[in-house]
C-alpha positions in Angstrom: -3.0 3.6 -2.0 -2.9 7.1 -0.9 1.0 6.9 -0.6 0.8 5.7 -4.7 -2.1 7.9 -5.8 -1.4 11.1 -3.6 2.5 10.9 -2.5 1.5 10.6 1.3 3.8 10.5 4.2 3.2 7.0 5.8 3.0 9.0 9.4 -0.1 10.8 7.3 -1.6 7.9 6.4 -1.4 6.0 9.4 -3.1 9.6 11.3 -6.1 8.8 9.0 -6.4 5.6 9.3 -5.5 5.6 13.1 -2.5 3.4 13.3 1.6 3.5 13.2 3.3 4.8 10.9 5.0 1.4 10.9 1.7 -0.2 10.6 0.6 2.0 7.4 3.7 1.0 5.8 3.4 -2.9 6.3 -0.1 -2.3 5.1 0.6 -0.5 1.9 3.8 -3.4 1.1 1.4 -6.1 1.5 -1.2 -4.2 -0.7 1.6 -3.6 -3.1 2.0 -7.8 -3.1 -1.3 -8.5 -3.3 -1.7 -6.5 -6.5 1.7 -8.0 -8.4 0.2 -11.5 -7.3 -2.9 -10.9 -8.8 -2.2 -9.1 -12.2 0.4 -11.9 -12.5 -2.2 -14.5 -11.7 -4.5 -12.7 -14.6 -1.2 -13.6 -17.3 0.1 -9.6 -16.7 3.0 -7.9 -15.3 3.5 -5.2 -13.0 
């Protein structure tokens, strides 16, 4: 959530975490799903 909370480059974010840039952003859309799915699951939308 760095790129949300912080405005991170995905190159930055995958430095720190020690993968692609390619991989941060797949990461951070998948997170991004994960959270819609479950605030929508809990009756709420995004």
């Amino acid at each position: 959530m760095l790129k949300l909370l912080r405005g991170a480059r995905f190159a930055e974010i995958g430095e720190r975490l020690g993968i692609s840039t390619e991989a941060a952003k797949m990461r951070f859309v998948r997170a991004v799903e994960t959270l819609r799915t479950d605030l929508e699951e809990e009756g709420l939308r995004p």
